[in-house]
C-alpha positions as protocol buffer text, in pm:
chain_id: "A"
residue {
  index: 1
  type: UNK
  ca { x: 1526 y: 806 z: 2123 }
}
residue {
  index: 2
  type: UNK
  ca { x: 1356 y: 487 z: 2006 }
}
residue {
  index: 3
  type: UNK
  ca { x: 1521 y: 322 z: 1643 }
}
residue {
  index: 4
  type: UNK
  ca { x: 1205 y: 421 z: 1458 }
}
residue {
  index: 5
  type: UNK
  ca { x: 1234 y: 793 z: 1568 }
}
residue {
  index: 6
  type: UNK
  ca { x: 1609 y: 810 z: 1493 }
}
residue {
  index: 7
  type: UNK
  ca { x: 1577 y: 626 z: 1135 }
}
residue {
  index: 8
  type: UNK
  ca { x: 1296 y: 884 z: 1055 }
}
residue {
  index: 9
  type: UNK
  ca { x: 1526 y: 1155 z: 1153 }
}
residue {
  index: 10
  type: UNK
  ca { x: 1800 y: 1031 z: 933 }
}
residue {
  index: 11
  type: UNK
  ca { x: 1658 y: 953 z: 607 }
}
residue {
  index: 12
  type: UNK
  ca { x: 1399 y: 1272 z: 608 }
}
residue {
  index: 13
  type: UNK
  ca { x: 1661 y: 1488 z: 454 }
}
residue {
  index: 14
  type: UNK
  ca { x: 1798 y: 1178 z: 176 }
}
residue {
  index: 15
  type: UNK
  ca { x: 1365 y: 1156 z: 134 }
}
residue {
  index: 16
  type: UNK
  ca { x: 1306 y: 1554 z: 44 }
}
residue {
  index: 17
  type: UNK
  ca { x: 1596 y: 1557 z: -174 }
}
residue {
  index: 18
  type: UNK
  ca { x: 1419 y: 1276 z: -414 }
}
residue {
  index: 19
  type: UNK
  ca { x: 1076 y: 1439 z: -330 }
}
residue {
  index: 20
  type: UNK
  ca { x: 894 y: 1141 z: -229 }
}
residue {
  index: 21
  type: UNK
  ca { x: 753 y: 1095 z: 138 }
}
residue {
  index: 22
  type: UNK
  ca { x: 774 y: 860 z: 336 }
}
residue {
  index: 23
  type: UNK
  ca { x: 467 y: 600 z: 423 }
}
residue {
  index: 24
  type: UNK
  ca { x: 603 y: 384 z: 661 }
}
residue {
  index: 25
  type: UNK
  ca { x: 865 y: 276 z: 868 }
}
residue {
  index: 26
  type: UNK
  ca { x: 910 y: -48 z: 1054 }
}
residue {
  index: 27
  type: UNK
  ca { x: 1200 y: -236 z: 1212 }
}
residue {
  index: 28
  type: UNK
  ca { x: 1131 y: -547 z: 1341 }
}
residue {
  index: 29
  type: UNK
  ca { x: 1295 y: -911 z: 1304 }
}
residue {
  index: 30
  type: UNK
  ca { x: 1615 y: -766 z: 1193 }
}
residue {
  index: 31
  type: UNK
  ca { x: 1464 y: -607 z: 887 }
}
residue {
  index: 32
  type: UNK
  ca { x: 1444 y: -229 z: 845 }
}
residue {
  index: 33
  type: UNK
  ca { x: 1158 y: -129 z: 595 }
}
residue {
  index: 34
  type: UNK
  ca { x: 1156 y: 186 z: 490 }
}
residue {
  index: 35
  type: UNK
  ca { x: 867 y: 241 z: 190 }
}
residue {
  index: 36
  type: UNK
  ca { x: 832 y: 586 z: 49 }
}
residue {
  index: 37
  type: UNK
  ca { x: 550 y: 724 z: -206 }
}
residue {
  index: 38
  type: UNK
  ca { x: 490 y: 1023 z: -382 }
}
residue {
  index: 39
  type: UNK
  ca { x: 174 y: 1124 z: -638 }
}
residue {
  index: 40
  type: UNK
  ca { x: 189 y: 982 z: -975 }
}
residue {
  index: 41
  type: UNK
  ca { x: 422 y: 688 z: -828 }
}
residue {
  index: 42
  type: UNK
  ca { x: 792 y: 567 z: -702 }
}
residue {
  index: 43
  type: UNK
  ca { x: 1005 y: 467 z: -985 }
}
residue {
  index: 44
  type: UNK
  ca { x: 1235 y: 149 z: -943 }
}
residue {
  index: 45
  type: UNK
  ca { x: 1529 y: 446 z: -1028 }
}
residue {
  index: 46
  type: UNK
  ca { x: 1423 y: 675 z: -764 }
}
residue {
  index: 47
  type: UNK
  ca { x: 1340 y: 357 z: -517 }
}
residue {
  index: 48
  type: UNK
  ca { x: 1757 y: 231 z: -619 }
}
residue {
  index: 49
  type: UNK
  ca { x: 1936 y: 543 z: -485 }
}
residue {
  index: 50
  type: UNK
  ca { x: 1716 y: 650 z: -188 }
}
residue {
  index: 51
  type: UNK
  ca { x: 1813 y: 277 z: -99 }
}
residue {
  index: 52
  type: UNK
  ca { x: 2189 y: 355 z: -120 }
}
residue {
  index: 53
  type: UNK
  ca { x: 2176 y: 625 z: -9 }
}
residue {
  index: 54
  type: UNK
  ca { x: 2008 y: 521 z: 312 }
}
residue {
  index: 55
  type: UNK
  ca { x: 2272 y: 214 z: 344 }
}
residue {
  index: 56
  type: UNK
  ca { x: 2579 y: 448 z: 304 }
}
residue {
  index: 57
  type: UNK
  ca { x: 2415 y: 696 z: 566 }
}
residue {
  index: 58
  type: UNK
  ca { x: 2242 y: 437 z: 803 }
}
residue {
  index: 59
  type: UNK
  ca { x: 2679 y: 248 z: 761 }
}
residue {
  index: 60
  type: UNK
  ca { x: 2821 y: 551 z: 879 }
}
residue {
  index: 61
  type: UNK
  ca { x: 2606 y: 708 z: 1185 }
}
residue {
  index: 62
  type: UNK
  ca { x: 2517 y: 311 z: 1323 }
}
residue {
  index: 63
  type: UNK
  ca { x: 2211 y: 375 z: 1456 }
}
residue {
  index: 64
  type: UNK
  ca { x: 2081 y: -20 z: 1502 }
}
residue {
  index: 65
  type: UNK
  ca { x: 2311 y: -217 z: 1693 }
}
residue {
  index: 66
  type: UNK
  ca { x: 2402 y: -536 z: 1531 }
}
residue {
  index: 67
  type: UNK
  ca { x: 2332 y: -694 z: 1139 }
}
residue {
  index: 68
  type: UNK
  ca { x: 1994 y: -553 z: 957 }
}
residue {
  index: 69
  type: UNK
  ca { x: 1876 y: -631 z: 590 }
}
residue {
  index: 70
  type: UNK
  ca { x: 1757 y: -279 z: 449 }
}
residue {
  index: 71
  type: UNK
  ca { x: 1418 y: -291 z: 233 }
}
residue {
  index: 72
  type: UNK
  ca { x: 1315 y: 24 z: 54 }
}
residue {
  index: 73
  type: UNK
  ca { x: 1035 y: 8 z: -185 }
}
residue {
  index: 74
  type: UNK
  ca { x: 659 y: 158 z: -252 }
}
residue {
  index: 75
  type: UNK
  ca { x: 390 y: 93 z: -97 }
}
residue {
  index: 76
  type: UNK
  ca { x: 195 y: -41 z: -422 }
}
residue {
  index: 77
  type: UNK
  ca { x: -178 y: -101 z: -535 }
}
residue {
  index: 78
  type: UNK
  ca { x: -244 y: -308 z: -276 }
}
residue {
  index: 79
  type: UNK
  ca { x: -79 y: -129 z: 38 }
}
residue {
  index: 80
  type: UNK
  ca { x: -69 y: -223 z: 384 }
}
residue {
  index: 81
  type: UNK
  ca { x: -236 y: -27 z: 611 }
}
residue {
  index: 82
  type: UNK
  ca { x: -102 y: 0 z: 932 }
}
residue {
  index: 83
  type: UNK
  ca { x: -175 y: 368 z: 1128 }
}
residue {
  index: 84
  type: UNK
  ca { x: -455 y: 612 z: 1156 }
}
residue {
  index: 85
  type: UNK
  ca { x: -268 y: 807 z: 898 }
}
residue {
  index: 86
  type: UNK
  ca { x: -290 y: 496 z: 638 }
}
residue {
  index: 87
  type: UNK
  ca { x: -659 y: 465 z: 733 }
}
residue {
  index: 88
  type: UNK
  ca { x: -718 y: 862 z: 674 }
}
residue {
  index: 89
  type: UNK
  ca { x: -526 y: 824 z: 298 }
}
residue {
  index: 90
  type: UNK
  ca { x: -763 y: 523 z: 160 }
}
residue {
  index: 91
  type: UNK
  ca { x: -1081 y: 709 z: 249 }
}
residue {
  index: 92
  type: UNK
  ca { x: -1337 y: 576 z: -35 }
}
residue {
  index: 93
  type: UNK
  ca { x: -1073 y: 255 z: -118 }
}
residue {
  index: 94
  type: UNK
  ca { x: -1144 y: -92 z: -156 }
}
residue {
  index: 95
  type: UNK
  ca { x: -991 y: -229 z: 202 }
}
residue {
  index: 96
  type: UNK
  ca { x: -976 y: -593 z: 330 }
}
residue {
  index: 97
  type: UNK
  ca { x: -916 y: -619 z: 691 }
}
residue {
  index: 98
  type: UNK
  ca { x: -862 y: -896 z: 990 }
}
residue {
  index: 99
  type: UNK
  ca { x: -983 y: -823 z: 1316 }
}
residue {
  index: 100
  type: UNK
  ca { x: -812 y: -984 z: 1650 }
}
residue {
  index: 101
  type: UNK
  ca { x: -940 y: -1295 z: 1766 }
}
residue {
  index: 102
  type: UNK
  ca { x: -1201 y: -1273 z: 2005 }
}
residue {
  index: 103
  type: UNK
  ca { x: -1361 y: -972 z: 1837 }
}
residue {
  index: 104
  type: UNK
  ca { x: -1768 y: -1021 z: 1751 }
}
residue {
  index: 105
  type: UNK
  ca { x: -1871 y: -1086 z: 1413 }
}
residue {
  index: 106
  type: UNK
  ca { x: -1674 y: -1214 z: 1137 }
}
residue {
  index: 107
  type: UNK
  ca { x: -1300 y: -1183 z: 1152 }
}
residue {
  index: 108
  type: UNK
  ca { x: -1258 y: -1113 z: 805 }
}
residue {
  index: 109
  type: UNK
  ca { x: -1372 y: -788 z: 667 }
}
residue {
  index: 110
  type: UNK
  ca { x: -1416 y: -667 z: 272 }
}
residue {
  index: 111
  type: UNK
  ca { x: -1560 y: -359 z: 178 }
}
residue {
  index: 112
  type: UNK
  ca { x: -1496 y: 12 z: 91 }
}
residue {
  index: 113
  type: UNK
  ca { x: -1337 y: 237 z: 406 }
}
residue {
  index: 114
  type: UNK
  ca { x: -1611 y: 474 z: 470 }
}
residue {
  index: 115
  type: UNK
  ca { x: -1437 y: 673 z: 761 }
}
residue {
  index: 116
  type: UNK
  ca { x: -1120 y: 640 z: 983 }
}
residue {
  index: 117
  type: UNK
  ca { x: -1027 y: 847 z: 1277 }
}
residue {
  index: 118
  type: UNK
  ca { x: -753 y: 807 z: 1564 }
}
residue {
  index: 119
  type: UNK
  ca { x: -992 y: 564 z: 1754 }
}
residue {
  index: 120
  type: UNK
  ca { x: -1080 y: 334 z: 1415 }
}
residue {
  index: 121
  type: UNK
  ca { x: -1243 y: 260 z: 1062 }
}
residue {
  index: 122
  type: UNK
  ca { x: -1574 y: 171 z: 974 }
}
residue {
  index: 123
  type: UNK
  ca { x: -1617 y: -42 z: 637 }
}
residue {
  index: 124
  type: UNK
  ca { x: -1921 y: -24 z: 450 }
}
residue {
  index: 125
  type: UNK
  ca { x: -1991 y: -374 z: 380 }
}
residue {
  index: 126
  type: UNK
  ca { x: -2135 y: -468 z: 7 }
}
residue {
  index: 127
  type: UNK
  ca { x: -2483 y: -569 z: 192 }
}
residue {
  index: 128
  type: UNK
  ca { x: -2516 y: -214 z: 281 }
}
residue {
  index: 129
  type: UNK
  ca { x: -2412 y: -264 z: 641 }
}
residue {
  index: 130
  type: UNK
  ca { x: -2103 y: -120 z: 805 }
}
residue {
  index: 131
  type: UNK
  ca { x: -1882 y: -262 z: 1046 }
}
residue {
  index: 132
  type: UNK
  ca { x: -1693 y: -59 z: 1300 }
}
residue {
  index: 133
  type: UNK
  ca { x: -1343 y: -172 z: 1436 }
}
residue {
  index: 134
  type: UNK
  ca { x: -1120 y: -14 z: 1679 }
}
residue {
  index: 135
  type: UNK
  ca { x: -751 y: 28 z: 1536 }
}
residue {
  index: 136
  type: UNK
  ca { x: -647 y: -225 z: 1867 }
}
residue {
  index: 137
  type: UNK
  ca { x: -936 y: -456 z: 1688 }
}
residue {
  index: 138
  type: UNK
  ca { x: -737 y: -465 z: 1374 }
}
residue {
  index: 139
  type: UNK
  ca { x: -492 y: -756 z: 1347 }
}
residue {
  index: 140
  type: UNK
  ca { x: -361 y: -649 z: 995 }
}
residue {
  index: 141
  type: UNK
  ca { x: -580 y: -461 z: 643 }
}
residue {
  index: 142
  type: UNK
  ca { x: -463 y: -340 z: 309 }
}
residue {
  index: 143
  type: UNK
  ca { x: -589 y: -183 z: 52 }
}
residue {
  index: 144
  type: UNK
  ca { x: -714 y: -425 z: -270 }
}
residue {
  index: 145
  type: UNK
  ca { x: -754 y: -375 z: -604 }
}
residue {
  index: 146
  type: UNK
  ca { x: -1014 y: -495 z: -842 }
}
residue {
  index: 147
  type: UNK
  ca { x: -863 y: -702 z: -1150 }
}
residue {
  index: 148
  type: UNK
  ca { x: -990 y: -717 z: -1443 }
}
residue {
  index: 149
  type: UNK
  ca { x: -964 y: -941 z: -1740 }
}
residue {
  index: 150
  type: UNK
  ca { x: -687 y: -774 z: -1998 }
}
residue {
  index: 151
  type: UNK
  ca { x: -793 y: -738 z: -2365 }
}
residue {
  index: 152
  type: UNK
  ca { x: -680 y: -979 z: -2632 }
}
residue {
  index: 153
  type: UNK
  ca { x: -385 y: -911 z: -2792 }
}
residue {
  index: 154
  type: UNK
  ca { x: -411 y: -652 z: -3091 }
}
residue {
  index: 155
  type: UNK
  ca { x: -753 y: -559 z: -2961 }
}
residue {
  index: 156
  type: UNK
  ca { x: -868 y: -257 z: -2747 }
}
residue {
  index: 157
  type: UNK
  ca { x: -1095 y: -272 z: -2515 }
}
residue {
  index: 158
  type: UNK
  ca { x: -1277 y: -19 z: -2629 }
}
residue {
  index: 159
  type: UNK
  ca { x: -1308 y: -150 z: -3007 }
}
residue {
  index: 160
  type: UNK
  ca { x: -1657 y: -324 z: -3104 }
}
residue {
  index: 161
  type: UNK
  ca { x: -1651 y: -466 z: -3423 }
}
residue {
  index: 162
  type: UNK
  ca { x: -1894 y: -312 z: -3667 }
}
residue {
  index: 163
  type: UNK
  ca { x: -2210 y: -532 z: -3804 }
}
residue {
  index: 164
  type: UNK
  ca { x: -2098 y: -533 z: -4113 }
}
residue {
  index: 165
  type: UNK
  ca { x: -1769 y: -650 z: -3973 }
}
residue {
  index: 166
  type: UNK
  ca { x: -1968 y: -937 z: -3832 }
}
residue {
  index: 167
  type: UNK
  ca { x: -2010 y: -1089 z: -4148 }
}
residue {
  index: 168
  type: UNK
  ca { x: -1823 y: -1379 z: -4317 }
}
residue {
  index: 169
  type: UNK
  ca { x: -1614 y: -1356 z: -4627 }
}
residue {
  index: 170
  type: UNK
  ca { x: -1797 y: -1606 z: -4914 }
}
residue {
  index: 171
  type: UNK
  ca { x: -1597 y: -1889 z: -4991 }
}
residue {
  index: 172
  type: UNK
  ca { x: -1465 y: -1910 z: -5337 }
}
């Protein structure tokens, strides 16, 4: 059984019991990311003892031969999108994605992810057009978010001052 497979194994049980799922495993270069979502959002609490937890249980079965730093953590606003399954979940999202070198048109891609299947995305461009990538085309994409300017201090954004407001106070 591959790392990956025997990981997943392990922490699915330490996942349910903090009822969050998880989005994505990887171990590469040493590192063993594990990040984990649920709706409404992963608090930093809930992200601090499924990552304990993990260590103690990951320390005492030894499944990865050798020293490993342990990352746990959500995937975010701006999530990485890596499988068919990640495609599927940002149906209607704003995406940016990189194809492979070599691949026609413009390596860089922005636009909203208008479908995804098991063979690949299309992105609807904002000329209108739509580019279709296979997932092997895909060097890496994420998800992006829009953002905006924050309101002054004290102020909402929603408040317009009145016209009478508009007017200045005579001087005495």
């Amino acid at each position: 059984m591959a790392i990956d497979d025997t990981i997943r194994t392990l922490v699915g049980p330490v996942l349910d019991a903090h009822e969050v799922d998880l989005y994505d495993l990887e171990f590469t270069g040493g590192v063993l990311r594990i990040t984990v979502q649920r709706d409404g959002g992963v608090g930093i609490d809930v992200i601090g003892a499924v990552s304990r937890e993990i260590s103690r249980l990951v320390d005492e079965t030894d499944p990865i031969p050798g020293a490993f730093t342990l990352e746990v953590s959500s995937p975010g606003l701006e999530r990485r999108l890596r499988t068919p399954e990640h495609f599927a979940g940002a149906l209607g999202e704003q995406v940016a994605v990189k194809a492979v070198a070599g691949v026609d048109g413009e390596r860089r891609i922005a636009g909203t992810l208008a479908d995804a299947d098991d063979r690949g995305i299309t992105v609807a461009l904002p000329d209108g057009e739509r580019r279709h990538l296979a997932h092997d085309q895909i060097e890496r994409a994420r998800t992006t978010f829009e953002w905006g300017p924050s309101p002054r201090p004290g102020k909402s954004p929603s408040s317009k001052q009145s016209p009478s407001s508009k007017k200045k106070a005579a001087k005495p």
